[in-house]
mmCIF file of the N, C-alpha and C atoms, coordinates in Angstrom:
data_MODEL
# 
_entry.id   MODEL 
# 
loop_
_atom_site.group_PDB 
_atom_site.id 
_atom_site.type_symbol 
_atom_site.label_atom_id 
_atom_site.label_alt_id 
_atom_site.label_comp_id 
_atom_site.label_asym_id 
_atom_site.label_entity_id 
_atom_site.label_seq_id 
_atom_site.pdbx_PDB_ins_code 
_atom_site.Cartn_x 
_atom_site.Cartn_y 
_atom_site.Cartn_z 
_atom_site.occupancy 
_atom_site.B_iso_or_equiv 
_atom_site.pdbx_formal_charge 
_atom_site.auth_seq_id 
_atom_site.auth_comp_id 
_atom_site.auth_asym_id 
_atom_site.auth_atom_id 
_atom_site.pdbx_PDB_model_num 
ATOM 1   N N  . UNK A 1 1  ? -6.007  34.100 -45.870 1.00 0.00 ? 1  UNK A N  1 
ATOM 2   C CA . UNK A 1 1  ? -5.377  34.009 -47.178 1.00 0.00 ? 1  UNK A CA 1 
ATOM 3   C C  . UNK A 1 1  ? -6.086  32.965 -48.031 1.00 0.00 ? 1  UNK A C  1 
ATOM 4   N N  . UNK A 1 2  ? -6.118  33.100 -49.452 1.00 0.00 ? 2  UNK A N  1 
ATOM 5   C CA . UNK A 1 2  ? -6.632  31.833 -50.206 1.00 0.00 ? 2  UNK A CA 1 
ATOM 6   C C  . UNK A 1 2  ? -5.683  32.106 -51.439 1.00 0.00 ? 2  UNK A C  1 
ATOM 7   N N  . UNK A 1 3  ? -5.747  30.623 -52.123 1.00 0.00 ? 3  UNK A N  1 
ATOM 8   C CA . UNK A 1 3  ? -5.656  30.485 -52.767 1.00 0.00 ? 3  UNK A CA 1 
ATOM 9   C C  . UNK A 1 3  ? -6.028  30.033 -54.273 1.00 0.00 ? 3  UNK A C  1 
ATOM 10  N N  . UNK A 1 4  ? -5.799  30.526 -55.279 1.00 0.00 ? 4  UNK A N  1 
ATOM 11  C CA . UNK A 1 4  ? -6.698  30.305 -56.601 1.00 0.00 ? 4  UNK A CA 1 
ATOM 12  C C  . UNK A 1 4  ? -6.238  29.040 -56.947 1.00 0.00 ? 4  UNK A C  1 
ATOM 13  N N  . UNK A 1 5  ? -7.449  28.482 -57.111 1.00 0.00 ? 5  UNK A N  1 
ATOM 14  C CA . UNK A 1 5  ? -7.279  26.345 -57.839 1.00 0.00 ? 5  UNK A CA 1 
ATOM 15  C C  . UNK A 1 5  ? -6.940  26.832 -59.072 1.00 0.00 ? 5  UNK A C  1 
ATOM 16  N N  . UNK A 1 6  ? -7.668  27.459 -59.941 1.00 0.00 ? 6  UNK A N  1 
ATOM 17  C CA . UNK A 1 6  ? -8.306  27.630 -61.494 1.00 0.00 ? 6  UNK A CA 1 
ATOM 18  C C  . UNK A 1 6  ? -7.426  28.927 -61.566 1.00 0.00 ? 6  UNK A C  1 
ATOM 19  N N  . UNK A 1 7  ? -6.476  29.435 -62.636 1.00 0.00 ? 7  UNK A N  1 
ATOM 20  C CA . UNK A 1 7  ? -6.244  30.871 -63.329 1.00 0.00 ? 7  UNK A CA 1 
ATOM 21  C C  . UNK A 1 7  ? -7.343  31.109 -64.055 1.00 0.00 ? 7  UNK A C  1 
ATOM 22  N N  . UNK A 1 8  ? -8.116  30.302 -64.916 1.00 0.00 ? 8  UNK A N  1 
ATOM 23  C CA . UNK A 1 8  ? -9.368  31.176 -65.566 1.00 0.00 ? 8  UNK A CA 1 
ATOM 24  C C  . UNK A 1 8  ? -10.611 30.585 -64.670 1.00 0.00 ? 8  UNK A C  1 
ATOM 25  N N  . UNK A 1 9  ? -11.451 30.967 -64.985 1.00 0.00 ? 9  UNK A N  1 
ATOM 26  C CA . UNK A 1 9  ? -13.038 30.897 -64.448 1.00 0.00 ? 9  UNK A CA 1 
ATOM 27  C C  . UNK A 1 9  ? -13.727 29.704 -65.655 1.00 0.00 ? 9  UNK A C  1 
ATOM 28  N N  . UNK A 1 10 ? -13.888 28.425 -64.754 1.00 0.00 ? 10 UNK A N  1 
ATOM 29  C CA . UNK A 1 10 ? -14.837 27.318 -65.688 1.00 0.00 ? 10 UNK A CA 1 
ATOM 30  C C  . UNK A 1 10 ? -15.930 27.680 -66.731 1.00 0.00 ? 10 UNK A C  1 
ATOM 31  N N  . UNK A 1 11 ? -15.933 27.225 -67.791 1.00 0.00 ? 11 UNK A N  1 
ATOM 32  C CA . UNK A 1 11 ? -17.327 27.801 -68.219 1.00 0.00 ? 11 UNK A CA 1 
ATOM 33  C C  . UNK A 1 11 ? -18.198 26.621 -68.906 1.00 0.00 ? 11 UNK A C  1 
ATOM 34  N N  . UNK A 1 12 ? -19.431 26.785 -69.065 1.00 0.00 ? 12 UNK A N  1 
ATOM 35  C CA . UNK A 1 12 ? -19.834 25.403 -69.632 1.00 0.00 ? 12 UNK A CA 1 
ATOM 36  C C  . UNK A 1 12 ? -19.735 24.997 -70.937 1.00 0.00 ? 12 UNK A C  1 
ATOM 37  N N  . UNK A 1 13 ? -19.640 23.787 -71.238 1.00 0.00 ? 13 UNK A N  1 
ATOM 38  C CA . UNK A 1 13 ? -19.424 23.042 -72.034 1.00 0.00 ? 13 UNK A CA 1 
ATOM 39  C C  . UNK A 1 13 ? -21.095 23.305 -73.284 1.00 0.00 ? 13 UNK A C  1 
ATOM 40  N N  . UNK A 1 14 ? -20.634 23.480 -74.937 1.00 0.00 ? 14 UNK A N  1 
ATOM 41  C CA . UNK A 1 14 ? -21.416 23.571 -75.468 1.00 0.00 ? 14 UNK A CA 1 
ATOM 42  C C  . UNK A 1 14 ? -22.523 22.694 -75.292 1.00 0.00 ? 14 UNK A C  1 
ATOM 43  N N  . UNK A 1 15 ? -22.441 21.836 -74.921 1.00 0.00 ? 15 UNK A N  1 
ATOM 44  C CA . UNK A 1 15 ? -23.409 20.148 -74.864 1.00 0.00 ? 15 UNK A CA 1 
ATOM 45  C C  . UNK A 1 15 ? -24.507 20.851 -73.299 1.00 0.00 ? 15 UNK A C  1 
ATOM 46  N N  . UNK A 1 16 ? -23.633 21.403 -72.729 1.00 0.00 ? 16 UNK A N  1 
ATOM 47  C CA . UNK A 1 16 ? -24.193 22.118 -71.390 1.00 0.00 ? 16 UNK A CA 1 
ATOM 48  C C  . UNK A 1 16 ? -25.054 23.037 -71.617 1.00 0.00 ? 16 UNK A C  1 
ATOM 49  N N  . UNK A 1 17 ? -24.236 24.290 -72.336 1.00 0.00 ? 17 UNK A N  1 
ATOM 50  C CA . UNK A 1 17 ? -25.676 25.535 -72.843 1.00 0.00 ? 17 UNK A CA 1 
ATOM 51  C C  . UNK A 1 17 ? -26.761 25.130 -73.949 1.00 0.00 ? 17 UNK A C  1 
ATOM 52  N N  . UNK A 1 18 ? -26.525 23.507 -74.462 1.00 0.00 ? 18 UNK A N  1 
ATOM 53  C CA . UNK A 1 18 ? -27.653 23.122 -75.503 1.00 0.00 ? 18 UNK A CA 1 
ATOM 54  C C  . UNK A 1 18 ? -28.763 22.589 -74.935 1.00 0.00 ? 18 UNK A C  1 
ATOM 55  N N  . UNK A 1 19 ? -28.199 21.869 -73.419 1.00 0.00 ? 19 UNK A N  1 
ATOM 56  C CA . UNK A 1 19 ? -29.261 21.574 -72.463 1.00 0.00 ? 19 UNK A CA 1 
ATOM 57  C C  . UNK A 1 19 ? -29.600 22.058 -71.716 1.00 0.00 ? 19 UNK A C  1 
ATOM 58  N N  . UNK A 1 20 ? -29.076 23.740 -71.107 1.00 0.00 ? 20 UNK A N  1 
ATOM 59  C CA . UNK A 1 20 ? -29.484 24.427 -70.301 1.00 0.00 ? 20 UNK A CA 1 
ATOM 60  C C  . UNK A 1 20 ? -28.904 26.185 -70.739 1.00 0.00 ? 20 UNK A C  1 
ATOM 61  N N  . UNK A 1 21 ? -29.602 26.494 -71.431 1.00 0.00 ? 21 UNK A N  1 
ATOM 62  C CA . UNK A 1 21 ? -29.235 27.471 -72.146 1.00 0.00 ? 21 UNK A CA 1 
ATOM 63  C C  . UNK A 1 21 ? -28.949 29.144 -71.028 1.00 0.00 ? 21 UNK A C  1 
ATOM 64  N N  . UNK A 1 22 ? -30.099 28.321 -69.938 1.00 0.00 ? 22 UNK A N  1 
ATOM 65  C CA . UNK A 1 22 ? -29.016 30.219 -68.395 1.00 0.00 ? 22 UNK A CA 1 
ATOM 66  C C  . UNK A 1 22 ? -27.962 29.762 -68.454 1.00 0.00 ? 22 UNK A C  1 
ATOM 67  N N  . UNK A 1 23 ? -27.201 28.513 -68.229 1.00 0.00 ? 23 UNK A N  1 
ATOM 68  C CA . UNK A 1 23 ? -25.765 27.912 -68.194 1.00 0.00 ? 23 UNK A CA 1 
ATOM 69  C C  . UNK A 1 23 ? -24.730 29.312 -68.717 1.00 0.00 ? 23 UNK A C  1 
ATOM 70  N N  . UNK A 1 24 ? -25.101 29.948 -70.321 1.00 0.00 ? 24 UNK A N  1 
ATOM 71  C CA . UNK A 1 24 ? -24.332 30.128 -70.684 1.00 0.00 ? 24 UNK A CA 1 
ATOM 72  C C  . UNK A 1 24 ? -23.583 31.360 -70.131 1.00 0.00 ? 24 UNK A C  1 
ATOM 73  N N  . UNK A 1 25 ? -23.885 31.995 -69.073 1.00 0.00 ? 25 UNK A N  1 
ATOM 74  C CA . UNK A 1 25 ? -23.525 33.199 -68.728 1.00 0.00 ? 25 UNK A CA 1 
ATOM 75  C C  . UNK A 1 25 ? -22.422 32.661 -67.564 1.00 0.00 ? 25 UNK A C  1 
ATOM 76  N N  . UNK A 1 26 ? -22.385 31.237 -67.109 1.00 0.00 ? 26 UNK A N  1 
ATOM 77  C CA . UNK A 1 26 ? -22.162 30.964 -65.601 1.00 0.00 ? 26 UNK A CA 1 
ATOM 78  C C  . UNK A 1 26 ? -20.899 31.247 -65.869 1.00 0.00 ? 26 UNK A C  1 
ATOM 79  N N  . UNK A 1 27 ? -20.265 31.076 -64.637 1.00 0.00 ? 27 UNK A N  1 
ATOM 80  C CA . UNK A 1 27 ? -18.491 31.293 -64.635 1.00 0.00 ? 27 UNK A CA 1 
ATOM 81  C C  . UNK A 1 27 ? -18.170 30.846 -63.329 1.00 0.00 ? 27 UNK A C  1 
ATOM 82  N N  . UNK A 1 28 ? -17.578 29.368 -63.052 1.00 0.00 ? 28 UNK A N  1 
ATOM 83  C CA . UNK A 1 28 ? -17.111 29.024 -61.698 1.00 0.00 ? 28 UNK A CA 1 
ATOM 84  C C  . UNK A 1 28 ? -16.066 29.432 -61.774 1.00 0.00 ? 28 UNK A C  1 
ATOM 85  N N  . UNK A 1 29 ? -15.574 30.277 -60.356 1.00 0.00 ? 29 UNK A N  1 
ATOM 86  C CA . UNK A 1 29 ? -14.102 30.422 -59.660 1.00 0.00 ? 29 UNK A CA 1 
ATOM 87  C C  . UNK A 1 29 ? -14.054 29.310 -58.589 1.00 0.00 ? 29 UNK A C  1 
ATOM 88  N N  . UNK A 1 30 ? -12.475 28.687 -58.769 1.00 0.00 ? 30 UNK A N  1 
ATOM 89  C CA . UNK A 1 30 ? -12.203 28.606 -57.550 1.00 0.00 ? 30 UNK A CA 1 
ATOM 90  C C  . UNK A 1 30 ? -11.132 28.741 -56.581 1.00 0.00 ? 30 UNK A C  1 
ATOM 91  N N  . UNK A 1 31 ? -11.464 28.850 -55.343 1.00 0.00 ? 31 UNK A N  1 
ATOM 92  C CA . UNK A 1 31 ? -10.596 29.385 -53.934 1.00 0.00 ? 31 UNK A CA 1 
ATOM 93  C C  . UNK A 1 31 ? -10.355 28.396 -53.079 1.00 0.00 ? 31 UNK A C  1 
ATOM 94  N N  . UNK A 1 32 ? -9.100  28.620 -52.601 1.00 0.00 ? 32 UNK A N  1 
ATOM 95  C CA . UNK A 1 32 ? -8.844  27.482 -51.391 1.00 0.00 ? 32 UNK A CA 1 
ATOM 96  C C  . UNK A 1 32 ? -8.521  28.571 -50.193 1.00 0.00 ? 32 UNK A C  1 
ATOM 97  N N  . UNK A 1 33 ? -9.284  28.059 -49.514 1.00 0.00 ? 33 UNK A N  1 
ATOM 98  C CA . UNK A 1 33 ? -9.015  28.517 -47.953 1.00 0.00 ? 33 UNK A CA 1 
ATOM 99  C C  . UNK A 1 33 ? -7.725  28.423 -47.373 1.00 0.00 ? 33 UNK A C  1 
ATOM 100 N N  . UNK A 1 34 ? -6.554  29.013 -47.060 1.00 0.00 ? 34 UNK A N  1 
ATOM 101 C CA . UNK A 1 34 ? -5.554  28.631 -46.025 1.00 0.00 ? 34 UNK A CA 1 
ATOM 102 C C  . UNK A 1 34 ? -5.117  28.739 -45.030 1.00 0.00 ? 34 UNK A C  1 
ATOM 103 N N  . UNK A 1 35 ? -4.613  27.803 -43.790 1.00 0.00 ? 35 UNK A N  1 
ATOM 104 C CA . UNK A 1 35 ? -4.641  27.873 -42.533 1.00 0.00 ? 35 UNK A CA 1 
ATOM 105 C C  . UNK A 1 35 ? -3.758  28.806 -42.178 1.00 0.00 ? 35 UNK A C  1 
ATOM 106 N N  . UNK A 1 36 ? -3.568  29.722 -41.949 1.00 0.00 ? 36 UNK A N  1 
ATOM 107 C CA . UNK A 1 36 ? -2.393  30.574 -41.043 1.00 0.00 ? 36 UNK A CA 1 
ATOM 108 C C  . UNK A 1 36 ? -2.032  30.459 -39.740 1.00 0.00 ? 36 UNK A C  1 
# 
């Protein structure tokens, strides 16, 4: 089972795609692992 940290997907910060312009496509999820 996991669980979702984030309801939306991170995305970068304008200051981010001005200094790294592949940035702008990225999209972090995240998941938590849980013990059963």
């Amino acid at each position: 089972l996991i669980k979702l940290v984030n309801k939306k997907p991170i995305t970068p910060s304008r200051e981010e795609i001005e200094i790294n312009p592949r940035a702008r496509s990225a999209k972090l999820r995240v998941a938590e692992k849980l013990e059963v």
